[in-house]
mmCIF file of the C-alpha atoms, coordinates in Angstrom:
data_MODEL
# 
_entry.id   MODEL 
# 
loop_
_atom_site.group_PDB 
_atom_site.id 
_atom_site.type_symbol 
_atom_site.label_atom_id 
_atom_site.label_alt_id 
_atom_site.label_comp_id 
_atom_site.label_asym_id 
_atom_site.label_entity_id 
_atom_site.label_seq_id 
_atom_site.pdbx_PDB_ins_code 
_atom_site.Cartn_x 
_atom_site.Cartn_y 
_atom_site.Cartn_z 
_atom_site.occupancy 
_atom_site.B_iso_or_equiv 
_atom_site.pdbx_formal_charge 
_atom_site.auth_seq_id 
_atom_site.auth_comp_id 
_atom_site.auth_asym_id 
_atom_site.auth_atom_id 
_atom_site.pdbx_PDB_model_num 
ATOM 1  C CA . UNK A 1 1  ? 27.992 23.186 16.713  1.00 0.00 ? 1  UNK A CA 1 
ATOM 2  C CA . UNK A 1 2  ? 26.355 19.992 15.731  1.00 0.00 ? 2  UNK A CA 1 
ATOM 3  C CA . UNK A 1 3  ? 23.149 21.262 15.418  1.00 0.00 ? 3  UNK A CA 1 
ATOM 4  C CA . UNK A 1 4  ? 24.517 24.357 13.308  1.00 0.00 ? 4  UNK A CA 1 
ATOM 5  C CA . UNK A 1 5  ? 26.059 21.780 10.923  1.00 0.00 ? 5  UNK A CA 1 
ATOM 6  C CA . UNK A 1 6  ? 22.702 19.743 10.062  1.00 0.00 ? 6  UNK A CA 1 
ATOM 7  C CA . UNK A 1 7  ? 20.412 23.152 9.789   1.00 0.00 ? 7  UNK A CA 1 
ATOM 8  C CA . UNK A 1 8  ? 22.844 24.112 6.819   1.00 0.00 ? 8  UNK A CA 1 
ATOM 9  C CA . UNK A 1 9  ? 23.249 20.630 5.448   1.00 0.00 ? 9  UNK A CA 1 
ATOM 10 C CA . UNK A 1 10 ? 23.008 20.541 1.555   1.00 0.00 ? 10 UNK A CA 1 
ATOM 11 C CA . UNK A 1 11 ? 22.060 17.490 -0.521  1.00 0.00 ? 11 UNK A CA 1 
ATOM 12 C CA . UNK A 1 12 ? 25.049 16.867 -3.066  1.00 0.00 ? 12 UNK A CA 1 
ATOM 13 C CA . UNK A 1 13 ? 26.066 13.905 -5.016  1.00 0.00 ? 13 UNK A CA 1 
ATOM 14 C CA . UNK A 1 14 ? 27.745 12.834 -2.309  1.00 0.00 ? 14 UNK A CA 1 
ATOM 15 C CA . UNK A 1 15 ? 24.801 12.833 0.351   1.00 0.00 ? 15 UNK A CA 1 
ATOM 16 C CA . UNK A 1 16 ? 23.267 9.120  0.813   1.00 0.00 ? 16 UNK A CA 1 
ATOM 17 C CA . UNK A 1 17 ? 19.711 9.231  1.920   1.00 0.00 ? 17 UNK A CA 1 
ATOM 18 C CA . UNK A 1 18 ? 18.586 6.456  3.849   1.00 0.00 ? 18 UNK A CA 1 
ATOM 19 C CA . UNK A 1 19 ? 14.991 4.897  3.778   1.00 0.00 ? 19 UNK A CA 1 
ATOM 20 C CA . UNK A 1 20 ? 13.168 5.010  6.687   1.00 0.00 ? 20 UNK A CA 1 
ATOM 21 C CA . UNK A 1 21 ? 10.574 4.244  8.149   1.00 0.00 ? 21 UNK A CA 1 
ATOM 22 C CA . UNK A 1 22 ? 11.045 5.535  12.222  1.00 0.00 ? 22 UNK A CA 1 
ATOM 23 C CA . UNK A 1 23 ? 13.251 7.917  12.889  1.00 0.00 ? 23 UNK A CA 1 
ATOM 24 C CA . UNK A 1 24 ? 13.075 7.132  16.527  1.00 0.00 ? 24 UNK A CA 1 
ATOM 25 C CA . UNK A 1 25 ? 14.090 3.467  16.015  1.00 0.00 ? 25 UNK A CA 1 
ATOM 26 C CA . UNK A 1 26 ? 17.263 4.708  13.569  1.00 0.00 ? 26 UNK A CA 1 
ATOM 27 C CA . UNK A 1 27 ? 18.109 7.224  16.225  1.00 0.00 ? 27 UNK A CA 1 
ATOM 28 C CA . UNK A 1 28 ? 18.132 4.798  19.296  1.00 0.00 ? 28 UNK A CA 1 
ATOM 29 C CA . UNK A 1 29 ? 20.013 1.837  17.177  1.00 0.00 ? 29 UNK A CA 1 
ATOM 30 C CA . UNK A 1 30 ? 22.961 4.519  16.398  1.00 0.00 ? 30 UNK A CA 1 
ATOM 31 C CA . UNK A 1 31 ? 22.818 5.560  20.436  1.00 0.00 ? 31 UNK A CA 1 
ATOM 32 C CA . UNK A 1 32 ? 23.233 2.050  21.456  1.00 0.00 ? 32 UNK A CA 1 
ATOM 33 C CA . UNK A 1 33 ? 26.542 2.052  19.014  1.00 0.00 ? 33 UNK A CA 1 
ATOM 34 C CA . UNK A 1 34 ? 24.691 -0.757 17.028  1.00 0.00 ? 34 UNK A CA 1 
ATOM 35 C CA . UNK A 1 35 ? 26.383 -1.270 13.540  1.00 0.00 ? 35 UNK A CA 1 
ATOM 36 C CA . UNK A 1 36 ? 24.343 -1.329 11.018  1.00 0.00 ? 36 UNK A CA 1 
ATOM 37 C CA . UNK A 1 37 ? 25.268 -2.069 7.058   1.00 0.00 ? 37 UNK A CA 1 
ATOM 38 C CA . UNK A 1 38 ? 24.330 0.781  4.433   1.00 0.00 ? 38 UNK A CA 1 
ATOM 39 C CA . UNK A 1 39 ? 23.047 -1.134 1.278   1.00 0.00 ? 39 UNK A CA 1 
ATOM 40 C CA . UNK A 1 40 ? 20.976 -0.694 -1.941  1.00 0.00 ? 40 UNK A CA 1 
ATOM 41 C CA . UNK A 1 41 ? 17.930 -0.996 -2.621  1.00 0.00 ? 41 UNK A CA 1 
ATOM 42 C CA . UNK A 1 42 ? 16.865 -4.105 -3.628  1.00 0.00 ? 42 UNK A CA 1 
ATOM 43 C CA . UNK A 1 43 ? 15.949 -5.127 -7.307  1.00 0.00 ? 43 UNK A CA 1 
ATOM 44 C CA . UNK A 1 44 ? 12.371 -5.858 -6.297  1.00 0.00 ? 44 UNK A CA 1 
ATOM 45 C CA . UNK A 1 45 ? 12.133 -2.326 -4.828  1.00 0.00 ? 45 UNK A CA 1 
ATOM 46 C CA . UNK A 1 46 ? 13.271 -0.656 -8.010  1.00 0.00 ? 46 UNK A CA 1 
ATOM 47 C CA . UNK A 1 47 ? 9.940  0.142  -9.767  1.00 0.00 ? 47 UNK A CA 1 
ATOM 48 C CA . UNK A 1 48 ? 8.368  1.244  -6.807  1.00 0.00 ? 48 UNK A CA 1 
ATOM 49 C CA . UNK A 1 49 ? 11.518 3.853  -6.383  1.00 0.00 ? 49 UNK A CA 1 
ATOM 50 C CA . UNK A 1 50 ? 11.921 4.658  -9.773  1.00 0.00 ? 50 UNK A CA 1 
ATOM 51 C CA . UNK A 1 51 ? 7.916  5.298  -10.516 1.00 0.00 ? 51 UNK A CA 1 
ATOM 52 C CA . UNK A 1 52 ? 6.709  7.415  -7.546  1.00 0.00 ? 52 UNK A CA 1 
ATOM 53 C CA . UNK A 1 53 ? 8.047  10.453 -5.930  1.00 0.00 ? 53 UNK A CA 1 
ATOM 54 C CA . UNK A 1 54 ? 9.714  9.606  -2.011  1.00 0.00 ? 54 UNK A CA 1 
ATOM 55 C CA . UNK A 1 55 ? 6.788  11.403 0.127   1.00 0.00 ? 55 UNK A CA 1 
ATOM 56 C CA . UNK A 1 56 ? 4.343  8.762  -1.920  1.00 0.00 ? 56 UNK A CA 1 
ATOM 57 C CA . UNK A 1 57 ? 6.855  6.076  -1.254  1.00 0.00 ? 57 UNK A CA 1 
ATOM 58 C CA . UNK A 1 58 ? 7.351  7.152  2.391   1.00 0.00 ? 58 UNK A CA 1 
ATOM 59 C CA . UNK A 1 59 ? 3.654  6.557  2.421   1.00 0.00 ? 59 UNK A CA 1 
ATOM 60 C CA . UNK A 1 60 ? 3.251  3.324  0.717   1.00 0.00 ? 60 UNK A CA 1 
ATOM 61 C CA . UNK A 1 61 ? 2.138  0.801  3.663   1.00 0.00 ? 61 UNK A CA 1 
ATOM 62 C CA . UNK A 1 62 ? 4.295  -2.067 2.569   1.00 0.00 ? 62 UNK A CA 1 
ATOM 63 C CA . UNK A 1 63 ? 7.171  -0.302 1.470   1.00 0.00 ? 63 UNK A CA 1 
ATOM 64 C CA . UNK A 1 64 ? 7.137  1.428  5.009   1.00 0.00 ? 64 UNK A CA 1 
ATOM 65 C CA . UNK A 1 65 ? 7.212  -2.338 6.104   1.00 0.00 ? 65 UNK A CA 1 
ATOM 66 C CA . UNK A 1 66 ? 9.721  -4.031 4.718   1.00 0.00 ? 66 UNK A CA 1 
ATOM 67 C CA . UNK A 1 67 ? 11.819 -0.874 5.442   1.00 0.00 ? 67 UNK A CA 1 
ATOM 68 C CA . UNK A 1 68 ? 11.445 -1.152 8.993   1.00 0.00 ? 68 UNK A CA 1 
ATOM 69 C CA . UNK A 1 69 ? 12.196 -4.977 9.128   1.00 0.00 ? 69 UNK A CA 1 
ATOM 70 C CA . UNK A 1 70 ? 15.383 -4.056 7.245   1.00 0.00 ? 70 UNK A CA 1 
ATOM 71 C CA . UNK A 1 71 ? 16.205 -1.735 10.329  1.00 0.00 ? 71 UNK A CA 1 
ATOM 72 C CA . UNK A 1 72 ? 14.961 -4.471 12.650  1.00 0.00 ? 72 UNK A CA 1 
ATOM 73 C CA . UNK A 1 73 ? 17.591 -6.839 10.584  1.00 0.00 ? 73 UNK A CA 1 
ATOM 74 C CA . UNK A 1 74 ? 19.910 -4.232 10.789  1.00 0.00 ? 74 UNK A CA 1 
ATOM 75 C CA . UNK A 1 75 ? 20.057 -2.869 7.462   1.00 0.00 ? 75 UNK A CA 1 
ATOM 76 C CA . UNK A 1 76 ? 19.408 1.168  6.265   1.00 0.00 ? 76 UNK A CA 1 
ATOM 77 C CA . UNK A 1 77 ? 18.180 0.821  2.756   1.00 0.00 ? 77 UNK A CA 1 
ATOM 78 C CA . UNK A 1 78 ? 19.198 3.712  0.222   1.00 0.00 ? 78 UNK A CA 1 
ATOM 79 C CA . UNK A 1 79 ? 17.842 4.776  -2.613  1.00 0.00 ? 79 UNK A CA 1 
ATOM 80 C CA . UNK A 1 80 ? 20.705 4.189  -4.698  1.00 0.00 ? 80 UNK A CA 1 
ATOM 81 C CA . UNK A 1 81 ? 21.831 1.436  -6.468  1.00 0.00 ? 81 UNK A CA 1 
ATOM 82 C CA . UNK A 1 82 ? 24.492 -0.716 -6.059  1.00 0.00 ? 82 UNK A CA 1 
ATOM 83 C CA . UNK A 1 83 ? 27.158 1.065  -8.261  1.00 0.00 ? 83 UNK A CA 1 
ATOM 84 C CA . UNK A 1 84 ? 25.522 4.720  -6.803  1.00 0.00 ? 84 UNK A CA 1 
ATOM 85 C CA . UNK A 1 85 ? 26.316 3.550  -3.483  1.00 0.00 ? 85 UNK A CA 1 
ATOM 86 C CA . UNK A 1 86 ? 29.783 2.037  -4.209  1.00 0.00 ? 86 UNK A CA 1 
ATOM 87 C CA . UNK A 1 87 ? 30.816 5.460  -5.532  1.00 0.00 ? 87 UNK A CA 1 
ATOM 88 C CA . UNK A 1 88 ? 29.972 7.415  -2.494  1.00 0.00 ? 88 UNK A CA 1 
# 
């Protein structure tokens, strides 16, 4: 049933997609029960988001970086902003 549900997932408005670097790593934090926070992307970040499409940013070296040390601090970056976020 799980599975069935995330083969027919739709994006919406109300869909939050996380940067992220490893799926693997995101995968075993959330089997360990590890809490993580769900925050914005920071202000530094927001050219780089705003200017490039997300398979270029997935791609970009030190983006791909400091998104994984945000897992490793326990973080999941979005690609909303603050207020975006807040809403959802």
């Amino acid at each position: 049933m799980e599975k069935e549900r995330i083969l027919w997932f739709r994006v919406n408005k109300s869909a939050v997609q996380f940067m992220v670097s490893d799926i693997g790593s995101l995968e075993d934090e959330l089997a360990q029960g590890t809490d993580l926070s769900i925050v914005c992307s920071p202000m530094e970040w927001d050219h780089t988001l705003r200017d490039t499409k997300i398979y270029e940013a997935e791609n970009q070296q030190v983006l791909v970086a400091k998104i994984a040390e945000e897992l490793h601090n326990k973080r999941i970056r979005t690609y909303l902003k603050d207020n975006e976020l807040q809403a959802n």
